[in-house]
Residue frames relative to the residue before (quaternion, step in Angstrom):
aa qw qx qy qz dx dy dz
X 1.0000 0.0000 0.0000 0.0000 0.00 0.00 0.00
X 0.5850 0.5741 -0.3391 0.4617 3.79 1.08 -0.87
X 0.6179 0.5567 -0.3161 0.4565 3.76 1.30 -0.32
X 0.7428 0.3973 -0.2329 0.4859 2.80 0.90 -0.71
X 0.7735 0.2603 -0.2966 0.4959 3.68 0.43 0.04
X 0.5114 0.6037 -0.4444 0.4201 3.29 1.32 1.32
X 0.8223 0.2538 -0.1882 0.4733 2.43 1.98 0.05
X 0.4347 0.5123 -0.5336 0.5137 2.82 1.36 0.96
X 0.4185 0.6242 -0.4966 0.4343 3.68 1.41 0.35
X 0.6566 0.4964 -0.3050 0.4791 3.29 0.97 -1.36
X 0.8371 0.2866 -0.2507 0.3928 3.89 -0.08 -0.60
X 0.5823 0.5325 -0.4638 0.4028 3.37 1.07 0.71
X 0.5307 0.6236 -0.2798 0.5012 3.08 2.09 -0.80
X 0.6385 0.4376 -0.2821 0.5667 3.86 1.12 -1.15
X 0.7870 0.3754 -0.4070 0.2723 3.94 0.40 -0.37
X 0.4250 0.6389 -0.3339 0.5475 2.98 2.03 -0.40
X 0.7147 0.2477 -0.3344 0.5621 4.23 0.34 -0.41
X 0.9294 0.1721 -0.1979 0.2597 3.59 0.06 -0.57
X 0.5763 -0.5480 0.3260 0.5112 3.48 1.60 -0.04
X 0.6848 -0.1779 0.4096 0.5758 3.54 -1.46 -1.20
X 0.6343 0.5444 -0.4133 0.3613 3.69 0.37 -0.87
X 0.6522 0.3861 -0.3457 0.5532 3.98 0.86 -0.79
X 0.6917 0.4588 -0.4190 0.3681 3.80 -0.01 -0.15
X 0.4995 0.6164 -0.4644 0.3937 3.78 1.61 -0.37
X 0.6973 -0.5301 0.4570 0.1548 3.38 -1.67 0.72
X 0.2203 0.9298 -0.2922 -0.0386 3.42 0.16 0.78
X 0.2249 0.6741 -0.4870 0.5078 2.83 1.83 1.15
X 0.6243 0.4188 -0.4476 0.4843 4.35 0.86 -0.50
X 0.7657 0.3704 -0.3065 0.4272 3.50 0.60 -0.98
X 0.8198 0.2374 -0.2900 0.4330 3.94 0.32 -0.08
X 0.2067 0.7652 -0.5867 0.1659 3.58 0.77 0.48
X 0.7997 0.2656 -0.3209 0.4323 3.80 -1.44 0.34
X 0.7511 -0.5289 0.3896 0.0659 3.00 -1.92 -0.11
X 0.1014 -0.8888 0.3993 0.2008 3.43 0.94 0.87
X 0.6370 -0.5989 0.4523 0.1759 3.00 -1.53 1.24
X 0.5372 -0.6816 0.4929 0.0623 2.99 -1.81 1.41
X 0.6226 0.4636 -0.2954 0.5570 3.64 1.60 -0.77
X 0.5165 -0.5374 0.5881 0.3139 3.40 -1.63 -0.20
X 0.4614 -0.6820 0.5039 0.2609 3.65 -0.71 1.02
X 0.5264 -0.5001 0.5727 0.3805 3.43 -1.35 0.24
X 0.6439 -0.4708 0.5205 0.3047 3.20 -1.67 0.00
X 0.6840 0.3962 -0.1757 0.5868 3.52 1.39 -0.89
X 0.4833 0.5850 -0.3817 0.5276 3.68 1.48 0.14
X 0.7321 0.4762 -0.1884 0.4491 3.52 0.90 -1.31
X 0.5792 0.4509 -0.4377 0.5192 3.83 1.04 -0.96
X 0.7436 0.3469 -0.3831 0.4243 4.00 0.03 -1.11
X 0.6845 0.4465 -0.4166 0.3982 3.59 0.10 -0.04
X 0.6073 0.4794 -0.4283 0.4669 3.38 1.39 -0.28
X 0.6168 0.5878 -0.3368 0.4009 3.40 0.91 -1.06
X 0.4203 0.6800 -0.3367 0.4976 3.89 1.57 -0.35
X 0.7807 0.4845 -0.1965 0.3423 3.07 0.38 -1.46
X 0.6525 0.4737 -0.1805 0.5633 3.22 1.29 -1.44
X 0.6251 0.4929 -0.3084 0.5207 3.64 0.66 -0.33
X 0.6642 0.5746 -0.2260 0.4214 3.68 1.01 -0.61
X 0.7810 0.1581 -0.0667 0.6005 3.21 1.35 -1.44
């Protein structure tokens, strides 16, 4: 039981500083290894269209 209301200690403390935005998952949204090269211009539109297609 002490687990469990250590962490509902912890996410009342993170929604209290950062809102809904600190309780999001950020192991889905930053996963891999960011790239060493510079993207194309046609690299950057389809990965945007991802994004927009995602959210």
């Amino acid at each position: 039981m002490k687990r469990i209301e250590q962490s509902a200690y912890r996410w009342k403390k993170t929604y209290e500083k950062n809102g809904l935005i600190g309780l999001t998952d950020s192991c889905r949204t930053q996963s891999g290894r960011p790239l060493k090269r510079k993207l194309t211009p046609f690299e950057v539109i389809k990965r945007q269209e991802g994004k927009n297609q995602v959210t």
